[in-house]
N, C-alpha and C positions, 0 to 999 in steps of 0.2 A: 825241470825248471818251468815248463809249459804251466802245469798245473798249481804251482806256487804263482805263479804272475799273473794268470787267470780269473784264480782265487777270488770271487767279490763279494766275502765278507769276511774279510779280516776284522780282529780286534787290534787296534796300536793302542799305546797311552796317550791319553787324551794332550796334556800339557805337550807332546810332541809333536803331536797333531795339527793341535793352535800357532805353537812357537814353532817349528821345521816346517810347516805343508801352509802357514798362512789361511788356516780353517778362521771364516768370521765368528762360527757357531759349533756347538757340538749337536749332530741330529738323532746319533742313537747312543750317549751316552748309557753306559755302565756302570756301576759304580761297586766295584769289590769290594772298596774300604775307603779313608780319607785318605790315608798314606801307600806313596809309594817308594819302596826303595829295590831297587835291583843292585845285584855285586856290581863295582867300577866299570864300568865301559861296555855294559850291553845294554839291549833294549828287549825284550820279550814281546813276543805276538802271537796270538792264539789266530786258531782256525777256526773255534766255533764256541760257541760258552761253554759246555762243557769241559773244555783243557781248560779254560780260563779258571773252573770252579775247582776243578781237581789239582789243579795250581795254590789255588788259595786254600783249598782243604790241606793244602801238606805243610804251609806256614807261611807261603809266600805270602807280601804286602804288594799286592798289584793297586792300589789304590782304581781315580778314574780311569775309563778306558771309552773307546770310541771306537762304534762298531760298525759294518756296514764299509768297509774301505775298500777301496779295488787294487786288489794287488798291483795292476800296471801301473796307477798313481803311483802308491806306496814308497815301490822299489825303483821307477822314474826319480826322484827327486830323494831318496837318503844318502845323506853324504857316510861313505866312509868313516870320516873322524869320528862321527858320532861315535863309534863303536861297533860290537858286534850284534846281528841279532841272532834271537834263539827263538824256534819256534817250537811252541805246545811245551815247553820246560814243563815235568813233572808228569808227564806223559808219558806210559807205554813206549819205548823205544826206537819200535818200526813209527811212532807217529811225531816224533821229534826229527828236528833238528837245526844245523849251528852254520851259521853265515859268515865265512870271517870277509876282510876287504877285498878278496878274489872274486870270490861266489858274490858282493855285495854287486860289483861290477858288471860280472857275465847277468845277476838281474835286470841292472839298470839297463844293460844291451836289450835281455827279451823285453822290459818293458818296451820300450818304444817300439820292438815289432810286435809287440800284442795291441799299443796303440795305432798302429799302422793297417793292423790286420782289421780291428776296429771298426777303422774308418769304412774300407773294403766292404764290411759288412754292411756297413750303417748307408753307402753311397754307390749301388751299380754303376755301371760305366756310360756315359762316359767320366762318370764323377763331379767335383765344382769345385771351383777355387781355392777353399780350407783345405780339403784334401788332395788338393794340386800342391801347394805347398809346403805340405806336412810329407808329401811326397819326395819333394827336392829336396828339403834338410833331413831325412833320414838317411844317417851313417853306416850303417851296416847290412845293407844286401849282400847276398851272397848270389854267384855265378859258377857256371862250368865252363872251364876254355878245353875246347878240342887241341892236344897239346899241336899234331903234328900239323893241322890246318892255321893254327893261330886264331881259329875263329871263335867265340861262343856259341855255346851249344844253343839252337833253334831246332823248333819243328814248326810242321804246317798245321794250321789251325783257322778253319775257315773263318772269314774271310781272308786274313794274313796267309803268304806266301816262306814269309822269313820273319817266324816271333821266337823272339828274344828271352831265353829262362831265366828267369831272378829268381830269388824265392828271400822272405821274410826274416826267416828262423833257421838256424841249424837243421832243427826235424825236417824243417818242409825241403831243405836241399838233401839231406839224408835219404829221405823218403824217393827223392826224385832218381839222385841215383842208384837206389835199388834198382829200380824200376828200367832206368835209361838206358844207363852207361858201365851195368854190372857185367858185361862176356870180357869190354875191355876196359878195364878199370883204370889202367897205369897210363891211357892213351888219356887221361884227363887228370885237368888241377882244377882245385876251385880259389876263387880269390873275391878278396870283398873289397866294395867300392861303396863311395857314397852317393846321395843322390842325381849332381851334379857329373858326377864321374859317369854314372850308369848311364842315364840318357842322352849322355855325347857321345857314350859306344854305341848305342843303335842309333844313331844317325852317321858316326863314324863308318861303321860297319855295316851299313842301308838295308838295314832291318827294319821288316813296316809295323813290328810290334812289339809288346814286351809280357811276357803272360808270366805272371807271378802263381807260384807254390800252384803246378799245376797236378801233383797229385796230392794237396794238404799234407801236411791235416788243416793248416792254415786254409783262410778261405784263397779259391782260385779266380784271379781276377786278372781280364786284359784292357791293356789300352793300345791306341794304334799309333802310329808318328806323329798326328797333327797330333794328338794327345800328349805326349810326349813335349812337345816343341811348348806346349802352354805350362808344362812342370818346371821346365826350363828355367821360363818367360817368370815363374812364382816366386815371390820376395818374402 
């Protein structure tokens, strides 16, 4: 899913682009044909022009399209109802494939940690206000709680004594514990918290950091308590 949300340059249909995403303009319109018609209740998106063309060579009417989109947008903001999407239709098989309202969802989840991770990238630490905020309203962090301690999992990481593991993404907590907590596996649960929830456990639990996706794949990013206390403090 990493790779599908990543994705920055999808093809969508242009009219859904304008009407769902609030596009003023179209910047790298396509244009397959005048007409578009997909079977009831999907939306089709290509990876790259080529599917889009071997789409249209087999009969498909993709009409406009609009190229150049970031997946994290994308899948951020398509409602369900719309329908289902299908990607690369008319594609080699391994390079297809079909999104119903479940898979629509766990997107919309990595979107926002891929726009989370984003930021991370776009903003060292100690980071600034947009991304203090973008901070607090993000729902889905994931944690390790040490079962028998009740505590979450921390290591030392200079200058922090007790930083606090979050991670972004499924992978980046998967990856962690490989890594961490794999001799005693069963001695840990992980649970997901939202923004507001996470940084009142390390204050809770007087933790003086929080170091996110500390083995990636996500980028690896800390902040300290007073850092913390201003995510809080973000409306």
């Amino acid at each position: 899913m990493r790779a599908i949300v990543e994705h920055g340059d999808w093809l969508v249909p242009a009219a859904l682009w304008m009407q769902g995403y609030g596009a003023a303009s179209l910047k790298q319109l396509v244009m397959f044909g005048q007409e578009m018609a997909f079977p009831p209740g999907e939306v089709w998106i290509f990876s790259e022009m080529e599917a889009g063309l071997s789409a249209q060579q087999q009969g498909a009417r993709l009409g406009p399209y609009e190229g150049g989109v970031l997946g994290a947008r994308f899948f951020a903001r398509f409602q369900p109802g719309w329908g289902i999407v299908r990607i690369n239709p008319g594609s080699p098989p391994e390079q297809t494939l079909t999104l119903d309202a479940q898979w629509l969802h766990h997107a919309a989840i990595w979107a926002g940690a891929i726009g989370l991770e984003t930021g991370f990238r776009a903003v060292p630490p100690p980071g600034d206000p947009k991304l203090f905020e973008f901070m607090r309203h993000f729902q889905d962090y994931l944690i390790a709680i040490h079962v028998p301690s009740q505590e979450p999992v921390y290591y030392t990481s200079r200058p922090y004594k007790r930083a606090m593991v979050a991670c972004t993404a499924p992978d980046n907590l998967a990856k962690f514990m490989d890594f961490a907590c794999s001799r005693n596996r069963e001695e840990f649960r992980t649970m997901s918290l939202d923004g507001e929830r996470l940084f009142r456990l390390l204050v809770e639990q007087r933790m003086d950091a929080v170091c996110f996706n500390p083995y990636g794949p996500g980028p690896r990013w800390e902040c300290g308590a007073q850092i913390a206390q201003r995510v809080l403090a973000a409306r």
